[in-house]
C-alpha positions in Angstrom: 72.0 40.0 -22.2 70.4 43.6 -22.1 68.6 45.0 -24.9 69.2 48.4 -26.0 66.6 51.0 -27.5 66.4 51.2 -31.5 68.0 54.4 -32.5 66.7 56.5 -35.5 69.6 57.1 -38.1 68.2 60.2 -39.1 67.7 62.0 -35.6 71.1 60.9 -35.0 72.5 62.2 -38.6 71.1 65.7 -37.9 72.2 65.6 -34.1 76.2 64.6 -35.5 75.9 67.3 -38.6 74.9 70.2 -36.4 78.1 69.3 -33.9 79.7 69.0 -36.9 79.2 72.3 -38.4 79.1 74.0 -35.4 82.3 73.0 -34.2 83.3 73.3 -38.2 82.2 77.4 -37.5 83.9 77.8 -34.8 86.9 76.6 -35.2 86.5 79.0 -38.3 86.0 82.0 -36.7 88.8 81.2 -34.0 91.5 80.2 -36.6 91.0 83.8 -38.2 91.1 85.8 -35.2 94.0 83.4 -34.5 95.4 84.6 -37.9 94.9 88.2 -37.0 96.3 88.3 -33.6 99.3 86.6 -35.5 99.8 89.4 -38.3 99.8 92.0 -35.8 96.6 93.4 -37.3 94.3 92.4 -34.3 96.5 93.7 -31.8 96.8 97.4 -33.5 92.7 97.2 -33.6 90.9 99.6 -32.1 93.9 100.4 -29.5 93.0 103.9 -30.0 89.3 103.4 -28.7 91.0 101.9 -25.8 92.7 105.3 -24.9 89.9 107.3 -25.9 87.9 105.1 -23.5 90.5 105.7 -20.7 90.6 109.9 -21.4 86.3 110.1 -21.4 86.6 109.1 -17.6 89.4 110.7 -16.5 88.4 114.3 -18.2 86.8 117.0 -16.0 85.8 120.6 -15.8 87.3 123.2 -13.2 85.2 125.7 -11.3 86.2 128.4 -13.6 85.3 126.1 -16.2 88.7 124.5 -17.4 89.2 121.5 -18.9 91.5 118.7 -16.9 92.3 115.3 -17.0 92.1 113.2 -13.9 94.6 110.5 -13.4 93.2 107.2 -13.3 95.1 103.5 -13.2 93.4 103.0 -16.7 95.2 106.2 -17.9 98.4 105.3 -15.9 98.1 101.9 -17.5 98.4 103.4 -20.9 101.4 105.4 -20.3 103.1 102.8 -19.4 102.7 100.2 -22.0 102.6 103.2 -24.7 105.9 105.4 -25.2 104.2 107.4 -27.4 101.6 108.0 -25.9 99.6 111.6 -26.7 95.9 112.8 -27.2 94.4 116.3 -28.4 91.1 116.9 -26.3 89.1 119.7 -26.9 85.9 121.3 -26.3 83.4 123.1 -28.3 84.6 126.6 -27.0 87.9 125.9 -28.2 89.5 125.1 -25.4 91.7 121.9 -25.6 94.4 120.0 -23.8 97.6 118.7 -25.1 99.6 115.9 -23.8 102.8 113.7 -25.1 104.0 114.3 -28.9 101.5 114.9 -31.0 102.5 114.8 -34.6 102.2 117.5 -36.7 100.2 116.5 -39.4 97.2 116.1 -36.5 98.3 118.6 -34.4 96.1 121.3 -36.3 93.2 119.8 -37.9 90.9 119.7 -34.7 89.0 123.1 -36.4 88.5 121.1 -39.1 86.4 118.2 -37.6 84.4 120.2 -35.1 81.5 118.4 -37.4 82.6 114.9 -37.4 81.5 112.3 -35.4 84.0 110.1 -35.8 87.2 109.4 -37.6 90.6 107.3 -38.3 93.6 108.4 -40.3 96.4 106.7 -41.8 98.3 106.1 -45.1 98.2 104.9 -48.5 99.7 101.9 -49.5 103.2 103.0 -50.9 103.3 106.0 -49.0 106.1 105.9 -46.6 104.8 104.8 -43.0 103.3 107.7 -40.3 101.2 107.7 -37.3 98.1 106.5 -37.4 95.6 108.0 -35.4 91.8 108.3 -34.2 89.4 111.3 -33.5 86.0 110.8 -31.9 83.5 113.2 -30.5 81.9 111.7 -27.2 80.5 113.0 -23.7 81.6 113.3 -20.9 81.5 114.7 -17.3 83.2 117.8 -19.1 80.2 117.5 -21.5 80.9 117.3 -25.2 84.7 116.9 -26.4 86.6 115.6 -29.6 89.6 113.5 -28.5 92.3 113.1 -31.0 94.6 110.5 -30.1 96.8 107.8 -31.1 98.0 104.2 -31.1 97.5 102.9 -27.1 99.2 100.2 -25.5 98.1 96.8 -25.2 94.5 95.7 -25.3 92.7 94.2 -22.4 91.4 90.6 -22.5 88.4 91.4 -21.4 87.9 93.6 -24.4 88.5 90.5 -26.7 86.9 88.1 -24.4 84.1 90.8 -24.9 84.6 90.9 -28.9 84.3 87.4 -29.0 81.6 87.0 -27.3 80.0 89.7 -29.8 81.3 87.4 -32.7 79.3 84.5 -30.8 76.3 86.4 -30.4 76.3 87.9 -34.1 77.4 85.4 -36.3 78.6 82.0 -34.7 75.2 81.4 -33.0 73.1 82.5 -36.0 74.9 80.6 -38.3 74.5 77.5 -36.0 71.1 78.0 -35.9 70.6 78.5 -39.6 73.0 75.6 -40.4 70.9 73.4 -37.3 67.5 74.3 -39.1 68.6 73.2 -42.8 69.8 70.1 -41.3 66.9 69.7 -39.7 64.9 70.2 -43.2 66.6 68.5 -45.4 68.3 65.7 -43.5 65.2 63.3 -43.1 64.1 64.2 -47.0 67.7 63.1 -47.9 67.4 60.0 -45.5 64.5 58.6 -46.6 65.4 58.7 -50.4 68.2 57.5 -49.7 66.4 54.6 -47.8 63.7 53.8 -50.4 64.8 51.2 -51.8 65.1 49.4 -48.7 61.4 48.7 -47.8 61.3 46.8 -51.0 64.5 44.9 -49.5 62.0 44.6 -46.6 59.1 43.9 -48.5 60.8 40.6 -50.1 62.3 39.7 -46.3 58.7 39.3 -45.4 57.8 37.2 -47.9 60.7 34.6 -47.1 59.8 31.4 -45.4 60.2 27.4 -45.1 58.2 26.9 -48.0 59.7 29.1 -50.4 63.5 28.2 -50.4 65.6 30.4 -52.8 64.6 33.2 -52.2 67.2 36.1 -51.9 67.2 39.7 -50.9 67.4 42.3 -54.0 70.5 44.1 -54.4 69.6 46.5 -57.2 69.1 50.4 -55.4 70.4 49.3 -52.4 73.2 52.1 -50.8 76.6 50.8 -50.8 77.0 51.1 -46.9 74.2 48.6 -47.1 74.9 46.2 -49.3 77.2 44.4 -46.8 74.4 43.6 -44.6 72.5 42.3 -47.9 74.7 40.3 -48.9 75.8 38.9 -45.3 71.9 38.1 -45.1 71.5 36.3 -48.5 74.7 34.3 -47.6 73.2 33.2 -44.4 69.7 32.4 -46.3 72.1 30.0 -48.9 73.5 28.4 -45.6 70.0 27.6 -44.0 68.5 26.3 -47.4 71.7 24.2 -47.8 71.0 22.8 -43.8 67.7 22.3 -44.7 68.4 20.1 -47.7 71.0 17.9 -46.0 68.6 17.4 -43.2 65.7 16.7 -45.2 67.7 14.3 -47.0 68.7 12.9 -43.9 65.3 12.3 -42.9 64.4 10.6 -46.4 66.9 8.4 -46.2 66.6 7.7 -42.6 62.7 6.9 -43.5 63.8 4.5 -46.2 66.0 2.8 -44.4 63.9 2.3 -41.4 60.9 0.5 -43.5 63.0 -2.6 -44.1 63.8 -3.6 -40.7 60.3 -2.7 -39.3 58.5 -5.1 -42.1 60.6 -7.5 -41.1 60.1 -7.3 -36.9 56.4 -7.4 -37.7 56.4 -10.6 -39.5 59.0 -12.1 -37.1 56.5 -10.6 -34.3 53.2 -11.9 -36.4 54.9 -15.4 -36.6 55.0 -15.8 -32.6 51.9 -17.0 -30.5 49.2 -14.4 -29.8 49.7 -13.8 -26.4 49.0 -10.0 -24.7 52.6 -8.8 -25.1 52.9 -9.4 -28.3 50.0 -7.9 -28.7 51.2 -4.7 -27.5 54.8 -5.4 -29.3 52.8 -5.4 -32.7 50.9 -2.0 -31.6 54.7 -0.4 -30.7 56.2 -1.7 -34.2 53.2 -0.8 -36.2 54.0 2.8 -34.6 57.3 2.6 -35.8 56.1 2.0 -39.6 53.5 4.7 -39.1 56.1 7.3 -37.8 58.6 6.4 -40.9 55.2 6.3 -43.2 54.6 10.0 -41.6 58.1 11.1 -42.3 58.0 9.9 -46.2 54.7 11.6 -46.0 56.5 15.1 -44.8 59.2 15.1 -47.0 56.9 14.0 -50.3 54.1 17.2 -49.0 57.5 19.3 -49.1 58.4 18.4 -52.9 56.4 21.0 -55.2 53.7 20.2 -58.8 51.1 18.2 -56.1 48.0 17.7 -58.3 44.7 17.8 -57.1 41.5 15.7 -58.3 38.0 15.0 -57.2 38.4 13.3 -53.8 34.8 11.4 -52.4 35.5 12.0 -48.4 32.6 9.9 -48.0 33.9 6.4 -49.6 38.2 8.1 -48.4 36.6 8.0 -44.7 34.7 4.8 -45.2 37.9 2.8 -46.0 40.0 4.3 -43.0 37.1 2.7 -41.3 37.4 -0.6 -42.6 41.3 -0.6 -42.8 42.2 0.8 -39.1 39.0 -0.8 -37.6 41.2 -3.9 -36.4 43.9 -2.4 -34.9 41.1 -0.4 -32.8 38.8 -3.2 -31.9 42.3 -5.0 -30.9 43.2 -1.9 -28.6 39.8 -1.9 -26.7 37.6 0.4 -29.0 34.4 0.8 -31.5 34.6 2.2 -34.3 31.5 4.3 -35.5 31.5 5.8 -39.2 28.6 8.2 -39.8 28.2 10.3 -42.6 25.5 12.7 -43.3 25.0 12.3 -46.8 26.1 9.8 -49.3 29.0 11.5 -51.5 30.9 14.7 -50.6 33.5 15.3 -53.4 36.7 18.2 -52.8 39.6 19.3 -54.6 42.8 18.0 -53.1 45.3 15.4 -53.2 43.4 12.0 -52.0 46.8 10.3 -50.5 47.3 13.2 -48.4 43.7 13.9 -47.5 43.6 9.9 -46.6 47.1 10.1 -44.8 45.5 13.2 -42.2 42.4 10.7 -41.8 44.7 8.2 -40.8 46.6 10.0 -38.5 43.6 11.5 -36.4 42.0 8.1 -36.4 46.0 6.4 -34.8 46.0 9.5 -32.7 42.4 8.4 -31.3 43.6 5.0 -30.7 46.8 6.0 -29.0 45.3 8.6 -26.4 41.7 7.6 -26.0 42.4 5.6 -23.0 41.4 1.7 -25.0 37.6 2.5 -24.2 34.5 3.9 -25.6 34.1 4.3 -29.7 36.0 6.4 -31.9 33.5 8.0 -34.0 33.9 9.5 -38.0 31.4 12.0 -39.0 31.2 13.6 -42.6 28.7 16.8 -42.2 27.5 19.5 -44.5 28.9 21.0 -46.7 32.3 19.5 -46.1 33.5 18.8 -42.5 34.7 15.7 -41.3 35.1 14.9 -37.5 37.1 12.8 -35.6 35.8 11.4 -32.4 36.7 9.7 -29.4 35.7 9.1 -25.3 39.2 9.6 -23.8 40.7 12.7 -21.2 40.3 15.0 -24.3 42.7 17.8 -24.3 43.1 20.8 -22.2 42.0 24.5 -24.1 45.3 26.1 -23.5 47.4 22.8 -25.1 44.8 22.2 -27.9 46.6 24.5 -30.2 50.2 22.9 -29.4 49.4 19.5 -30.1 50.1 20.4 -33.9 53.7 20.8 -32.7 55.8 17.7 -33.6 56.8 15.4 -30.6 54.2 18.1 -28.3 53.6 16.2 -24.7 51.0 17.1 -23.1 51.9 16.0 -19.9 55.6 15.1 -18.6 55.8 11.4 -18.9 53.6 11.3 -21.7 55.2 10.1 -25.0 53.5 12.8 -27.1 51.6 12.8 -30.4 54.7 12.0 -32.5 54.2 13.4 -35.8 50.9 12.6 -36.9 49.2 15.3 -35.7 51.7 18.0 -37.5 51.5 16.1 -40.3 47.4 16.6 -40.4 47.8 20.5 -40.0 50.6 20.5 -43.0 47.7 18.3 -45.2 44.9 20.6 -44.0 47.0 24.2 -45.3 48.0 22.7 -48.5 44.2 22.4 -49.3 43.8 26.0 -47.4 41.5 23.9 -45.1 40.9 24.4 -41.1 41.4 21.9 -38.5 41.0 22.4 -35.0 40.6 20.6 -32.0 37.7 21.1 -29.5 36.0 18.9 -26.7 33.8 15.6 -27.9 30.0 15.2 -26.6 31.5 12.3 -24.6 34.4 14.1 -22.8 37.0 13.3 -25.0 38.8 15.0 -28.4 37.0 16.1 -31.1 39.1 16.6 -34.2 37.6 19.1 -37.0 38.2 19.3 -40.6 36.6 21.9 -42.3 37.2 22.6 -46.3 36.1 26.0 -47.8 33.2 26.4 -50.5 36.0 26.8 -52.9 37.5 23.0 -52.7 33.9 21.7 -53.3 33.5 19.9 -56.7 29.9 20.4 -57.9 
């Protein structure tokens, strides 16, 4: 399954809203000049410029200094497509040249704009309809000339390819560009108001986890494209808290249920002759009521309004000793119990604190190979360390053996669930416990409690 690159929403917003209003413009600017072409009023536009165009290269002067006009395909071009076609030229001496039917209201008034650059005539609306008609004053080969002229034939594309390109340059690329920039601006300000709300949305994900089961994402602020997604999330966190009550009921029940028929195969087990299997049959079945033990343990750590009390670890570790001491003696070992100072008192909860003892102590006798002594040491100010002369632990598994069911090797039958169990005890008194390499080669188990747990 490939992975693909997180996209920003508000690059891609302003990238989509300047297509958008670019192609918006456009279209704009086309449909209008569509609209004119349509009317009739953008092919009558500027025909006249077209003809004027034509006559400035095609008029010349004579020898004797006569004004002519020179037949070019242009020129021929506009004859054709024009039936009416006729111009007035003429030159600052007077001298002029007259072709087609001019008509007569423009056939005297070149006199009258010897002065004027450049002008167009027409009609008032309601008057009745006449020739329209364009003067302009431009040079040529001749040198300076007014041409009078109307109406020409048919515009070339490349003059409106050429005005449209004009429009392009002058006011479709422009407005793009202004349009791209305000986008630009403003899109990312409008994006990440609109977004506020949802770093608190995030802000609350973060807090969610195993321990505090409930919890659902806030709603209120959050943009109604969004709120799907919310909602689709808080669903999904009802689900898993749902799961994780069946199966934690499972395992309560499962736990119960198992005690029964344990008790009983020990004391069916107790009642046979001593004999080395049955030795070992009693070490499996008491493993069986620890792990059930362990599990009743989990679920009643899970279950909130613990209360904490003055806990001595000094006499708590001193009756581990005295309770667990058989089963170790009976599996090959020593027990050793040495604590630095008579009484060290902490806040916590003193089932748990002795369960965790327990566990290191059982984890000791399961993995320390049955030789050597398994050591308990209470040190200043309040650490407690669990001893014993086995293989120890490798560094890079020493923080995976906290894992439930963890192996460390293949065909090994793991630390079960003890040793999670200690790391669950050792957080809910915001203690440390790590796991490091004995003086004698084997695992060295370490509890250490912050100045803040200790009970003066």
């Amino acid at each position: 399954m490939t992975s693909t690159k997180p996209h920003s929403l508000k690059w891609r917003l302003v990238s989509r809203l300047v297509l958008l209003q670019a192609t918006l413009l456009t279209l704009f600017v086309v449909l209008v000049l569509c609209a004119l072409w349509y009317s009739g009023m953008l092919g009558s536009i500027d025909t006249e410029d077209t003809t004027i165009n034509a006559l400035r290269d095609s008029i010349g002067r004579s020898a004797e200094g006569r004004l002519f006009v020179q037949e070019t395909p242009i020129l021929t071009r506009e004859r054709t497509t024009n039936p009416n076609f006729w111009f007035v030229v003429r030159d600052g001496q007077g001298q002029s040249l007259t072709q087609g039917n001019v008509p007569p209201e423009y056939s005297r008034i070149g006199d009258a704009l010897s002065d004027i650059g450049q002008a167009r005539f027409g009609w008032n609306l309601g008057d009745a309809p006449r020739s329209t008609a364009r003067f302009k004053r431009v040079s040529t080969k001749a040198g300076m000339i007014q041409i009078l002229t109307g109406p020409g034939g048919s515009v070339p594309l490349s003059f409106y390819l050429a005005a449209l390109g004009a429009v392009l340059a002058t006011i479709i690329l422009p407005g793009i560009i202004v349009m791209a920039l305000s986008t630009l601006l403003v899109t990312p300000f409008v994006v990440r108001r609109a977004h506020a709300t949802l770093g608190h949305v995030a802000a609350q994900a973060e807090r969610i986890n195993i321990d505090e089961r409930g919890t659902r994402l806030p709603l209120d602020g959050v943009p109604r494209e969004v709120t799907p997604l919310v909602t689709a999330v808080n669903n999904a966190l009802g689900r898993l808290d749902d799961g994780y009550e069946r199966h934690k009921r499972f395992l309560l029940d499962a736990a119960h249920e198992l005690r029964t028929p344990i008790a009983i195969l020990q004391t069916r087990l107790e009642s046979l002759p001593v004999t080395p299997t049955n030795g070992r049959l009693l070490e499996d079945v008491a493993r069986l009521g620890i792990l059930a033990e362990q599990l009743l343990d989990l679920q009643r750590l899970s279950q909130s309004g613990v209360q904490f009390a003055a806990v001595d670890l000094v006499a708590l570790c001193r009756r581990v000793v005295a309770d667990l001491a058989p089963l170790a003696i009976a599996a090959g070992y020593a027990m050793s119990f040495e604590p630095e100072m008579p009484s060290v008192v902490v806040s916590g909860d003193q089932a748990a604190l002795e369960r965790a003892i327990i566990n290191l102590v059982q984890n000791a006798i399961q993995h320390g190979g049955r030789q050597g002594t398994i050591s308990i040491r209470i040190k200043a100010p309040a650490i407690i360390q669990v001893e014993d002369e086995g293989p120890g632990i490798p560094p890079e598994q020493r923080n995976r053996v906290f894992e439930p069911f963890h192996r460390l090797h293949t065909r090994d039958r793991g630390v079960g669930l003890g040793l999670n169990l200690v790391q669950e005890i050792v957080q809910l008194h915001h203690a440390q416990v790590i796991v490091t390499k004995a003086p004698g080669g084997g695992a060295c188990f370490i509890i250490k409690f912050s100045a803040t747990s200790l009970v003066p």
